[in-house]
C-alpha positions as CSV (number, residue, x, y, z in Angstrom):
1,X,69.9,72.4,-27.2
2,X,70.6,70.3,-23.9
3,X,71.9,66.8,-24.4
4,X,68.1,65.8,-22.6
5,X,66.1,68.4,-24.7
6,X,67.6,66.2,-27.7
7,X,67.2,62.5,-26.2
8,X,63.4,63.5,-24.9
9,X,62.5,65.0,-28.7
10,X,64.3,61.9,-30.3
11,X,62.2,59.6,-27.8
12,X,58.4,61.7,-28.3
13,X,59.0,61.4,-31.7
14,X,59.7,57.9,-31.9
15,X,57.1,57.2,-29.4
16,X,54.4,59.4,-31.8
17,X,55.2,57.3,-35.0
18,X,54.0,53.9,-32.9
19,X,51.0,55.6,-31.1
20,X,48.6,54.0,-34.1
21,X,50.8,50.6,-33.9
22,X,48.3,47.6,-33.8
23,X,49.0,45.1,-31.3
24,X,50.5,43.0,-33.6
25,X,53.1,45.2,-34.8
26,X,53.7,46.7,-31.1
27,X,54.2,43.0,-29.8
28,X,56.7,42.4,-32.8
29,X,58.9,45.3,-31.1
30,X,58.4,43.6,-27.6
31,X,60.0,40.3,-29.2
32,X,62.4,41.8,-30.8
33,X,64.0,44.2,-27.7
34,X,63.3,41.0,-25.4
35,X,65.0,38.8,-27.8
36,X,68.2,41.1,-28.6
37,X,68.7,40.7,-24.2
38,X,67.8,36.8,-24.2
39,X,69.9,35.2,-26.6
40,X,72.5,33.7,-25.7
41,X,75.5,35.1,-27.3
42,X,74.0,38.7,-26.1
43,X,73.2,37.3,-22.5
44,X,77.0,36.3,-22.8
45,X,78.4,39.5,-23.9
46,X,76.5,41.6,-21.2
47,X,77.3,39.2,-18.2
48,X,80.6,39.4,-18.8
49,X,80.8,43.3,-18.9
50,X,78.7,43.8,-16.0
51,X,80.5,42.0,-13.8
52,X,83.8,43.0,-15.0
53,X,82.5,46.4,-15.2
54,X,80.6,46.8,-11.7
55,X,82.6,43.9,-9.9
56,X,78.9,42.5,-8.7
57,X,78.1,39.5,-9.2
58,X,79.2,36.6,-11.0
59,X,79.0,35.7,-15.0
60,X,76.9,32.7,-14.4
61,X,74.4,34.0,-12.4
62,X,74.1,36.8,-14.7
63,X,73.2,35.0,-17.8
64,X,70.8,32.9,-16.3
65,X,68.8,36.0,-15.1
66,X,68.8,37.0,-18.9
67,X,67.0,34.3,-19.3
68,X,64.6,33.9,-16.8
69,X,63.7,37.8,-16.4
70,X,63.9,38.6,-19.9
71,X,62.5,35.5,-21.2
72,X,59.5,35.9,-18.2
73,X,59.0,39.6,-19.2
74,X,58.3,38.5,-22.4
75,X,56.2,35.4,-21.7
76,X,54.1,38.0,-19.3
77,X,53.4,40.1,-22.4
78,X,52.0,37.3,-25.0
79,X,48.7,37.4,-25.4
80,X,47.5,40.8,-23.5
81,X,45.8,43.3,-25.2
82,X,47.4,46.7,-24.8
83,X,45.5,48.6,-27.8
84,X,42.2,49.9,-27.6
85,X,39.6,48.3,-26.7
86,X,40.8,46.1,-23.2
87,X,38.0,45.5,-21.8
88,X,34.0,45.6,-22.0
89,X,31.1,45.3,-19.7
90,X,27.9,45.4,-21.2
91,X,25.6,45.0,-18.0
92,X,27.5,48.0,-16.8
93,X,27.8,49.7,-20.1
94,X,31.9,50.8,-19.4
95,X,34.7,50.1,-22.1
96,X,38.1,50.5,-21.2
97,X,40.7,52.1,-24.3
98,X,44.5,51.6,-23.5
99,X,46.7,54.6,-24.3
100,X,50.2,55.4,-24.3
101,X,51.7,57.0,-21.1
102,X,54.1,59.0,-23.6
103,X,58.3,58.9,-22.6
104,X,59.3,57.1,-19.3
105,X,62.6,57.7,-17.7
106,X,64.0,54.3,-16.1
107,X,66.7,54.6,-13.7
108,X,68.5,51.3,-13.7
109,X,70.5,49.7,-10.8
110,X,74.7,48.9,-11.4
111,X,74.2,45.2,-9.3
112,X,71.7,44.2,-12.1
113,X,72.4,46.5,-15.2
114,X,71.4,44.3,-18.2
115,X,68.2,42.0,-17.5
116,X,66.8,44.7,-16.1
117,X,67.1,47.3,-19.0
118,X,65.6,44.2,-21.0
119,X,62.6,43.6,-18.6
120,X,61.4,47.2,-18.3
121,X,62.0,48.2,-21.6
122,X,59.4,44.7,-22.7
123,X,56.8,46.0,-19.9
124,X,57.5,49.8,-21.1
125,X,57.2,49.1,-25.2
126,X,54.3,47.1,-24.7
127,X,52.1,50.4,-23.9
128,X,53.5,52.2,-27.3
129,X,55.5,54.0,-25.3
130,X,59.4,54.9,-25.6
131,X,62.2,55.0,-22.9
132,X,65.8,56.5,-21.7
133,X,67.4,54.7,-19.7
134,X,69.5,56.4,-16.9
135,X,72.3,53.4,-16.0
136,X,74.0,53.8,-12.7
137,X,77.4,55.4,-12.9
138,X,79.2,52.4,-12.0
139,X,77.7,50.8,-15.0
140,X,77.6,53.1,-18.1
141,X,79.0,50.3,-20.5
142,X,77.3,47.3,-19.5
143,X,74.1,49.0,-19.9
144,X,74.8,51.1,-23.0
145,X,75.6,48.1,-24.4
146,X,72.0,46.3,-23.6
147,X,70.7,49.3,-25.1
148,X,72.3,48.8,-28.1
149,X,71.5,45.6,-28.5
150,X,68.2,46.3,-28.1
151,X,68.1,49.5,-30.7
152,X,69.8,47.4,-33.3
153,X,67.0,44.7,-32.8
154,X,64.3,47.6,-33.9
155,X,66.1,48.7,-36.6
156,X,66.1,44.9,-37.9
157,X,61.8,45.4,-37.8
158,X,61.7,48.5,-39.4
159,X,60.6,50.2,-35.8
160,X,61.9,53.6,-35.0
161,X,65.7,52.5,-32.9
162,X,64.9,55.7,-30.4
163,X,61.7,54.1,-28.7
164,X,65.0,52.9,-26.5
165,X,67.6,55.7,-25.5
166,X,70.2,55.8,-22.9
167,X,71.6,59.0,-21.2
168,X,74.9,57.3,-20.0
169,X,77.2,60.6,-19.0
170,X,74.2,61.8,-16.7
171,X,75.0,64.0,-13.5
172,X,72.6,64.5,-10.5
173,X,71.4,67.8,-12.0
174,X,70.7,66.6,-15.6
175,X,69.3,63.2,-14.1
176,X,66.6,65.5,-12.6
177,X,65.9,67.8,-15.8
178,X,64.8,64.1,-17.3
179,X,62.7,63.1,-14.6
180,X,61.2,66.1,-15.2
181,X,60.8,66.3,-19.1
182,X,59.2,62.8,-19.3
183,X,55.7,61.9,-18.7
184,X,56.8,59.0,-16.1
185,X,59.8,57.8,-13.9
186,X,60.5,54.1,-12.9
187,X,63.6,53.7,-10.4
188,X,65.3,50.8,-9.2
189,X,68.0,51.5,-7.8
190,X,68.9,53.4,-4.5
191,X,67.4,55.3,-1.7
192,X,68.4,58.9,-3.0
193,X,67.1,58.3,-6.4
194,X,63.9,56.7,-6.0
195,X,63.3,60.0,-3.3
196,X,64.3,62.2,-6.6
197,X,62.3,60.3,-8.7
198,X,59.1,60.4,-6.2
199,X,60.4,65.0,-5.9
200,X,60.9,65.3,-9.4
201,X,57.3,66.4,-10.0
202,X,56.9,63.8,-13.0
203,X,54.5,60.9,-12.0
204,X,56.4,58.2,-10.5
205,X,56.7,54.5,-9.5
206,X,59.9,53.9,-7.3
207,X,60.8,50.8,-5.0
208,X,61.8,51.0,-1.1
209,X,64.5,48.7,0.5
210,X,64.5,45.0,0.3
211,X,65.2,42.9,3.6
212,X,63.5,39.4,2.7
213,X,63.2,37.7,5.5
214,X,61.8,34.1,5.9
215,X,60.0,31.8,8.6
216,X,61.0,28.2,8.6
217,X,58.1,26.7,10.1
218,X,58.1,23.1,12.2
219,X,56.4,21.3,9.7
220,X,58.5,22.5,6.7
221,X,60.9,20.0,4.2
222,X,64.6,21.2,6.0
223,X,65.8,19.9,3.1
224,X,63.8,21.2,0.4
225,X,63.3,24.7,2.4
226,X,67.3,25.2,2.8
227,X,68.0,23.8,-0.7
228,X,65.8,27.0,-1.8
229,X,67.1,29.5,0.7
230,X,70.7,28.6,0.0
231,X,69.8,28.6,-4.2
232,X,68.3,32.3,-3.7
233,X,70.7,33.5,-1.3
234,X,74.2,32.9,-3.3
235,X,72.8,33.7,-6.7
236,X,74.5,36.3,-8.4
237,X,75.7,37.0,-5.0
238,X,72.9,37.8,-3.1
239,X,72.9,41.1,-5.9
240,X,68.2,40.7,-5.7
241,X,66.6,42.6,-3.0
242,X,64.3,39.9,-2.9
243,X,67.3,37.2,-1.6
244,X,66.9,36.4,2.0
245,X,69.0,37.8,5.0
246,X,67.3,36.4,7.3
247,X,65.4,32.9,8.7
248,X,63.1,32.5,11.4
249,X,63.9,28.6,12.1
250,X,60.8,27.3,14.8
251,X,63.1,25.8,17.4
252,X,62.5,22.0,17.1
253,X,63.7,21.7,13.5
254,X,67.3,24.0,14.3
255,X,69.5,21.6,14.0
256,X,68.0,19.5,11.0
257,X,68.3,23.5,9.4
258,X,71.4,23.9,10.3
259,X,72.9,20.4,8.9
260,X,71.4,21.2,5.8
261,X,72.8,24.2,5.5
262,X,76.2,22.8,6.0
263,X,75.1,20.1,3.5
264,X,74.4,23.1,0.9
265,X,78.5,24.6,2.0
266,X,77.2,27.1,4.0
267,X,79.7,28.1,6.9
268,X,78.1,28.8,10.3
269,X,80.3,31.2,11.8
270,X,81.3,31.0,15.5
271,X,80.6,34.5,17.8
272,X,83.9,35.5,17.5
273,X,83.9,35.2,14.1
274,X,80.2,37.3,14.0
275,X,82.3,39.7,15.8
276,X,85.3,39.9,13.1
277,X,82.2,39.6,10.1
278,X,80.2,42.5,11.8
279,X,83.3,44.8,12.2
280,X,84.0,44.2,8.3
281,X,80.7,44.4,7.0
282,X,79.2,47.8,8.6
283,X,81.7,50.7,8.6
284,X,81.1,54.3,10.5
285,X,81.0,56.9,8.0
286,X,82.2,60.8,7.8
287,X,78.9,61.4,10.6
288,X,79.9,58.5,12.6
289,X,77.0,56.3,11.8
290,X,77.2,52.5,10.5
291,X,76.8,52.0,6.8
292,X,77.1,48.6,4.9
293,X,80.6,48.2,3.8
294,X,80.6,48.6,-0.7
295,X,83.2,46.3,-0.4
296,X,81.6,43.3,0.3
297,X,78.3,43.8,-1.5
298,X,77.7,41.0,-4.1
299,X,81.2,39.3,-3.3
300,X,81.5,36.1,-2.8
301,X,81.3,34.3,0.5
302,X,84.8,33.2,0.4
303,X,86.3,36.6,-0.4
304,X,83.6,38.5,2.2
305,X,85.5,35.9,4.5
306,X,89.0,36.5,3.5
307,X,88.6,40.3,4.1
308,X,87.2,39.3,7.5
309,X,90.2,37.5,8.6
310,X,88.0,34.5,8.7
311,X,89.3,30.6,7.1
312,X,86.4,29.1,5.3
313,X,86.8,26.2,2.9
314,X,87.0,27.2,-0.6
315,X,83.7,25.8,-1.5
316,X,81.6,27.8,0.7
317,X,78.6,28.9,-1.0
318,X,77.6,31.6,2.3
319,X,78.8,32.6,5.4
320,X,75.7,32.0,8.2
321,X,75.7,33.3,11.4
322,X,73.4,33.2,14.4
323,X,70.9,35.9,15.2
324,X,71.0,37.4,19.0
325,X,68.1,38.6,20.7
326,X,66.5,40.8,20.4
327,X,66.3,40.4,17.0
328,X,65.8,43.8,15.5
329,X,68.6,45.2,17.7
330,X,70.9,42.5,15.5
331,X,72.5,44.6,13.2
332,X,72.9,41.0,11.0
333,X,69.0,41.5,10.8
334,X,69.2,44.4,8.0
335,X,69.7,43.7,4.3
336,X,73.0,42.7,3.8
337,X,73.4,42.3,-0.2
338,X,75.8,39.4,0.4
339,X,76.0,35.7,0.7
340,X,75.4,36.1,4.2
341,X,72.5,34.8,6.3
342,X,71.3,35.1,9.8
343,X,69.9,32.4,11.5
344,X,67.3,33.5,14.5
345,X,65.0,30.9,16.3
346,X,61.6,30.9,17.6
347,X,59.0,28.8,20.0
348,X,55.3,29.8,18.7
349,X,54.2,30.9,15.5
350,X,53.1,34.1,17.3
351,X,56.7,34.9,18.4
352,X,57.8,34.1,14.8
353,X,55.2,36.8,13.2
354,X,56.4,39.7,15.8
355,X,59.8,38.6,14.9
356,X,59.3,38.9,11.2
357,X,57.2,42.1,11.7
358,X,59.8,43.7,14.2
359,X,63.1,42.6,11.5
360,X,60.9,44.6,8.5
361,X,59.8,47.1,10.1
362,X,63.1,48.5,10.6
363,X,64.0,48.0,7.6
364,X,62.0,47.0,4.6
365,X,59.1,47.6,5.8
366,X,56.6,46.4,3.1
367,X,58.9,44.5,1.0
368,X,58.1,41.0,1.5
369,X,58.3,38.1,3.3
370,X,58.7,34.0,2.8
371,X,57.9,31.1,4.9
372,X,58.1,27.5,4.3
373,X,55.0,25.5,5.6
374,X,52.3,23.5,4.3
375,X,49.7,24.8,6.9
376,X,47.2,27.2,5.6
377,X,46.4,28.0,8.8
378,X,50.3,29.5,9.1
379,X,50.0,30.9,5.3
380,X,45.9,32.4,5.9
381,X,47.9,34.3,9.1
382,X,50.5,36.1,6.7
383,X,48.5,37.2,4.3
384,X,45.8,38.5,6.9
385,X,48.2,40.3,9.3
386,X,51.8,41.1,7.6
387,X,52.1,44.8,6.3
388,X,53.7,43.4,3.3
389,X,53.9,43.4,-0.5
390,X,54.2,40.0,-1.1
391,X,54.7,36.4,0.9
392,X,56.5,34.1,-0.8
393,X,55.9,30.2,-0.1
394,X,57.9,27.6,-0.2
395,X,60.4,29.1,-2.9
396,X,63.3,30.8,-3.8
397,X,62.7,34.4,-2.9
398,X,65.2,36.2,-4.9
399,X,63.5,34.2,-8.1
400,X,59.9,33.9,-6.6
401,X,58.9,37.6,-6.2
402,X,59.3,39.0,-9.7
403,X,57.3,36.1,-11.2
404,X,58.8,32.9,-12.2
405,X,57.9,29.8,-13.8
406,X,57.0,28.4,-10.6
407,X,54.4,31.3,-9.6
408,X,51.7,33.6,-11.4
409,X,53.4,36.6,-10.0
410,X,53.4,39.4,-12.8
411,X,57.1,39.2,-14.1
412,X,59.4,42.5,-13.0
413,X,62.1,43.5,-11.8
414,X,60.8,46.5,-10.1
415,X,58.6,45.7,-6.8
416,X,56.7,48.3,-5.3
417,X,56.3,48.0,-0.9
418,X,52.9,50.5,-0.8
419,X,52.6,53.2,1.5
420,X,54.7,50.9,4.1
421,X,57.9,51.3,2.2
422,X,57.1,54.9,0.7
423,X,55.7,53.8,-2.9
424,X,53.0,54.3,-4.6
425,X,51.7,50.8,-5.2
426,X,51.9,47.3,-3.6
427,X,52.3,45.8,-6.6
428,X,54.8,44.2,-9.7
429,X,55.6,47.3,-11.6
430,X,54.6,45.7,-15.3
431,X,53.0,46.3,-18.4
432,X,49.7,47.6,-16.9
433,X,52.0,50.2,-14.9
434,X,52.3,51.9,-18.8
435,X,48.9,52.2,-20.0
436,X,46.7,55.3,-19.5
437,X,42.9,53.9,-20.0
438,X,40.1,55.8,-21.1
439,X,36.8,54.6,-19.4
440,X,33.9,55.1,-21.8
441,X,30.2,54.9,-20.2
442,X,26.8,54.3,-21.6
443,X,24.1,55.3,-20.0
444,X,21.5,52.1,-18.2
445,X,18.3,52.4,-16.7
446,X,19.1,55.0,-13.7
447,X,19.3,53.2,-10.7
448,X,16.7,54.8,-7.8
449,X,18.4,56.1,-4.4
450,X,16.9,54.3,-1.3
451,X,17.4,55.4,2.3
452,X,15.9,52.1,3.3
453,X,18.4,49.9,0.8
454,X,21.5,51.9,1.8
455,X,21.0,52.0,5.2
456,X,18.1,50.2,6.5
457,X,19.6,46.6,7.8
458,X,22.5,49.4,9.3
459,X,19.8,51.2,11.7
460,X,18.0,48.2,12.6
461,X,21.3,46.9,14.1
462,X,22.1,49.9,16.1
463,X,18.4,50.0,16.9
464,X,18.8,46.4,18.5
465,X,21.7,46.6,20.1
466,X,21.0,50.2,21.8
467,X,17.6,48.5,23.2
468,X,19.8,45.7,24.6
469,X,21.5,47.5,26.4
470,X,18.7,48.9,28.3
């Protein structure tokens, strides 16, 4: 027997002996695997591993997304009813009846290998479902040993330990024999393995490429807006696809931007040093095209700068440089996965939306956007006209987009970009994401079909309009 054929029997038959689990005991397993990831000493023990493991990152950073992803995972859970009976509508006479999807397969990402395990693995459990995990090759241990933790923490409740496996030796071919012998894939992670999730045949929900990019409108704080930008952009080293990599400043509030960012240690670099940044960061490959140097991915600003041959004070929090026009032609406009932020400008909010649109659309499209303004007018705009997943205002981005204490956004660590970025939803990938429903109808008075109802006020339109133009 194949080292899967044994991990997916392990996890159906754990997943069968909590498929009559009430809610009570099923939420009992979500706080115990959340738990086991959120406590301190754990949070610790994991940060410290990851980054010493992966070289992504930094310890602090680390822990406190334990906290706030595991932690708001589990808050996101309390209270929700993911057994039977969800929901009933008795003028419609339909019941909804959760069910367990059966096995997922989660691929997890090595520049956030811990709090995510914890965060899916809350959302996944909550269903009655089990998981194996599939940790990134540069991160084997530090995700084994969230998994552990987190098996350990079942065994404690009495709850079968393989609801939560881990294939940790997996190649490309065996990766795909588990996509295919589960009933569903989640993957965060890369480009090539959210395609072999989407190919493996298995139902899947994958995520396309972040590229946050923000609008600093006229009337916005400076202070409180670059506060946030700079807070989202360094954490854990700019490791979130939902950290910005680029603001859209409206001209007449640049420099007031631009001393805050200074305030917050950023370094603005001058064009020559853009020049000796650019020639660091993006490297030609084997086919002669320009890839994103692994090197300085979630490094800090000061060593990104070193490597540069760029001095920097030794407190710099991010290295900032100024966008050129036209914007999407910028190579600093693509996701960078660094402390490093481009700066473009703008006159009217109209040249600040094609901006934004243009910057996504190359790449990561659907992803989301952020702008800090306190016109709803500006914010009404967005949300009518952006092909986006999600627009962020006036916060953090990288916290702000998978939920946070400051928002009502369903807490994740997997965002979905729609049909724009190639997924199959717009939304948070959560707990809902693992349910299968059955939809249970009674029969009510039969309603009668109407030509005139239907389509009636529809014809006498047409009819109008045709004799006006007469």
């Amino acid at each position: 027997m194949s080292r899967v054929d044994e991990l997916v029997q392990a996890g159906r038959r754990a997943q069968e002996q909590v498929a009559a689990y009430t809610q009570e005991q099923i939420d009992d397993v979500c706080l115990a695997a959340g738990w086991a990831l959120y406590n301190d000493e754990n949070a610790q023990a994991m940060s410290a591993l990851a980054v010493e493991e992966t070289g992504y990152g930094n310890y602090e950073s680390k822990v406190v997304k334990h906290k706030r992803k595991v932690g708001g995972a589990v808050e996101g859970i309390l209270g929700k009813v993911s057994v039977g009976l969800i929901e009933r509508d008795e003028e419609t006479g339909i019941s909804k009846y959760a069910k367990p999807v059966g096995l997922v397969c989660a691929i997890l990402p090595a520049t956030n290998p811990t709090a995510t395990a914890g965060t899916k693995a809350v959302a996944i459990l909550k269903g009655r479902n089990a998981v194996i995990f599939r940790p990134s090759s540069r991160a084997r241990k530090s995700s084994t040993l969230a998994v552990e933790y987190m098996r350990a923490a079942l065994r404690r409740i009495g709850a079968p330990e393989d609801l939560v496996q881990i294939y940790d030796d997996a190649d490309i071919p065996s990766t795909a024999e588990l996509m295919q012998k589960c009933d569903l894939v989640v993957a965060t992670g890369g480009g090539p393995m959210v395609r072999a999730a989407y190919s493996s045949g298995t139902p899947s929900y994958g995520v396309g490429a972040g590229n946050a990019v923000c609008i600093v409108a006229e009337d916005a704080n400076a202070q409180e807006a670059v506060s946030m930008i700079t807070a989202s952009k360094t954490f854990d080293y700019a490791t979130s696809c939902s950290s910005e990599n680029s603001i859209i400043v409206q001209q007449g509030i640049l420099e007031d931007v631009l001393s805050e960012i200074r305030a917050n240690k950023g370094y603005i670099c001058s064009p020559e040093e853009k020049a000796k940044l650019r020639e660091w960061m993006w490297q030609a490959n084997d086919k002669g095209q320009l890839k994103i140097n692994g090197k300085i991915v979630a490094q800090s600003a000061v060593r990104i700068a070193a490597d540069a041959g760029i001095e920097v004070p030794a407190d710099t929090s991010m290295l900032v440089v100024m966008g050129e026009e036209p914007a999407v032609k910028d190579k600093f406009a693509d996701e960078k996965m660094s402390p490093v932020l481009t700066v473009f400008t703008y006159d009217t909010f109209d040249e600040a939306l094609e901006k934004i649109a243009s910057i996504t659309n190359r790449y990561g499209r659907g992803h989301s956007m952020g702008i800090h303004t306190y016109r709803t007018d500006y914010i009404e705009r967005m949300g009518q006209t952006m092909l986006t997943s999600r627009i962020t205002v006036r916060q953090p981005m990288a916290a702000a987009n998978g939920g946070h204490a400051m928002n009502y956004m369903p807490p994740t660590a997997t965002l979905g970009c729609g049909t724009w970025g190639k997924n199959s939803t717009t939304e948070n990938i959560h707990y809902k994401h693992f349910l299968n429903i059955t939809w249970v109808n009674e029969p009510r008075p039969a309603r009668v079909f109407s030509e005139e109802v239907v389509w009636g006020e529809f014809h006498a339109r047409f009819r109008m309009q045709h004799a006006s133009r007469r």
